[in-house]
C-alpha positions as CSV (number, residue, x, y, z in Angstrom):
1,X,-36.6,-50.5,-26.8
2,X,-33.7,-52.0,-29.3
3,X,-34.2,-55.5,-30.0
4,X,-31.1,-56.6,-27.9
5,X,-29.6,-60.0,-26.6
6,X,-27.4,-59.8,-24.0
7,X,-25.8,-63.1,-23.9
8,X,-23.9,-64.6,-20.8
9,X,-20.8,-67.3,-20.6
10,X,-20.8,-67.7,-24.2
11,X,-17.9,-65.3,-25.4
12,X,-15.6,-67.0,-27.6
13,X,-17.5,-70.4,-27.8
14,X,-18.6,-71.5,-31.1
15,X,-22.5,-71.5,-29.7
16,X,-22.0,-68.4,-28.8
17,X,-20.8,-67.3,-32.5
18,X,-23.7,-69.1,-33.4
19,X,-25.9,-67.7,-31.7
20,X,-24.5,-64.0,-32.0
21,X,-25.3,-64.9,-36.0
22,X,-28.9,-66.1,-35.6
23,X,-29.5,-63.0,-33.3
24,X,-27.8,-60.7,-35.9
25,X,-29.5,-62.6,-38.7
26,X,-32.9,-61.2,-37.1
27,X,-32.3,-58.0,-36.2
28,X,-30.7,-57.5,-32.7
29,X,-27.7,-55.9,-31.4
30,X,-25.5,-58.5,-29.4
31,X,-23.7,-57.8,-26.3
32,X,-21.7,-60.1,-24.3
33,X,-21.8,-59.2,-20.9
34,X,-18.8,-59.1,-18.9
35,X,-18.7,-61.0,-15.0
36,X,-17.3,-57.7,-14.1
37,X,-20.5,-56.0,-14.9
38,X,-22.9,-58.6,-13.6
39,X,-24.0,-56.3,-10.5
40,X,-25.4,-53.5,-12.8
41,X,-29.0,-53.2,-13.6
42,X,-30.8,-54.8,-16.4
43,X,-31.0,-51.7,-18.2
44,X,-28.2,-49.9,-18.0
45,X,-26.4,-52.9,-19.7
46,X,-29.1,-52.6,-22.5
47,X,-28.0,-48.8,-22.7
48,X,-24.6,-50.1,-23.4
49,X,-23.3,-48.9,-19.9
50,X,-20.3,-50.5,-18.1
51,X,-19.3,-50.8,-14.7
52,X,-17.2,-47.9,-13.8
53,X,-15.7,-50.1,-10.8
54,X,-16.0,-53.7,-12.2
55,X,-16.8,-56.4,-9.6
56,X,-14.8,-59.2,-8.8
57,X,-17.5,-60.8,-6.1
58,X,-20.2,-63.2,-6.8
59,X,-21.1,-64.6,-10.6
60,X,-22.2,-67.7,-12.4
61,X,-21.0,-69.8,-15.2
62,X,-24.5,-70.9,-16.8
63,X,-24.8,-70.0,-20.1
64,X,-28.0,-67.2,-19.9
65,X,-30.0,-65.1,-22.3
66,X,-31.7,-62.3,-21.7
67,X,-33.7,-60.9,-25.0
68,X,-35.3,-57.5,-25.0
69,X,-37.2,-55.5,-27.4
70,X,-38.6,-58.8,-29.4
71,X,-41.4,-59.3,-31.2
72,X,-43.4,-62.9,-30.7
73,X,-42.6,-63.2,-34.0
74,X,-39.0,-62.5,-33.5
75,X,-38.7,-64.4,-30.5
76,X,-40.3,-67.3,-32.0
77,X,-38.2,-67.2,-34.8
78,X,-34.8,-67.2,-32.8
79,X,-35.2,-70.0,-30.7
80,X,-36.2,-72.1,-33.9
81,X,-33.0,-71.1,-35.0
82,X,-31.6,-72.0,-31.7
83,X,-32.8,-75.2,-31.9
84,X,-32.0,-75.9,-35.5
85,X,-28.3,-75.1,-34.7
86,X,-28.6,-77.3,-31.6
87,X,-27.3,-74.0,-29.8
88,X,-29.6,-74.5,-26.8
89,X,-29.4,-72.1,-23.7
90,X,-31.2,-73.3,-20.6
91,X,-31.5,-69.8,-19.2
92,X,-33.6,-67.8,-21.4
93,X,-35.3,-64.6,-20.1
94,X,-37.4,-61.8,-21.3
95,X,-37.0,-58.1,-20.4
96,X,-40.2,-57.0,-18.8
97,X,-40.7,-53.7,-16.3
98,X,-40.9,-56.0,-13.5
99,X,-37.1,-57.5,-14.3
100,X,-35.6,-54.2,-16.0
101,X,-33.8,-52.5,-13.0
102,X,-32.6,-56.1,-11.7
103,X,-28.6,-56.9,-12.2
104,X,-27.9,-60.1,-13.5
105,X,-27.0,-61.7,-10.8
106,X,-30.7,-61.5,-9.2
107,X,-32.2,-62.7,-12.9
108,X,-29.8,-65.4,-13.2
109,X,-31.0,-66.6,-9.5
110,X,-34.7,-66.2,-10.3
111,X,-34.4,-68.3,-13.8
112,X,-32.4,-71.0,-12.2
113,X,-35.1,-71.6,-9.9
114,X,-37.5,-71.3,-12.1
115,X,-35.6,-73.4,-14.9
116,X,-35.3,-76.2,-11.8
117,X,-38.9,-76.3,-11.1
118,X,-40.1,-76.6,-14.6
119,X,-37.5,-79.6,-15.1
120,X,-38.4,-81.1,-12.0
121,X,-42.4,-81.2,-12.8
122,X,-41.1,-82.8,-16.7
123,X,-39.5,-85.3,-15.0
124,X,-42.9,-86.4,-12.9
């Protein structure tokens, strides 16, 4: 698999240039993904598919990651970057073969709640 970012909400914004550097920087190809495209799979976005029909229903405006192909060392190496740009992104996720045929909207649901749970046991 191509180390790939697809990157969420951040189009035009100047974390989002930032970000599309760092990711660059290290190897990846960067796609924004389109809200129109939110309801295809994982996968097919990574194989640089687009909706034929794009949807105009349900989306999000949290800014969300979702990083495939990436070594540790790669990985660890972009969210130092990340957080040396103070270009954070709660919603970080990691393509795996449970996730991959997933559209966005179902990942983005699934991180939130996993995002609130880890920030509510901080907080404790």
């Amino acid at each position: 698999m191509k180390k790939t970012v697809l990157c969420y909400n951040l189009k035009g914004t100047k974390k989002g240039k930032e970000i599309s550097m760092i990711f660059s920087y290290l190897g990846f190809r960067v796609r924004a993904v389109d809200p129109g495209d939110y309801e295809m799979t994982i996968s097919d976005l990574l194989e640089g598919k687009t909706a034929d029909q794009k949807s105009e229903g349900e989306g999000f405006t949290d800014e969300m990651l979702v990083i495939a192909g990436a070594t540790d060392d790669a990985l660890n190496q972009a969210l130092y970057l990340m957080n040396k740009q103070k270009a954070s992104v709660d919603l970080k996720a990691v393509v795996t073969d449970n996730n991959r045929d997933w559209t966005s909207l179902a990942l983005h649901e699934e991180i939130s709640k996993e995002h609130q749970y880890m920030k509510g046991n901080k907080d404790s």
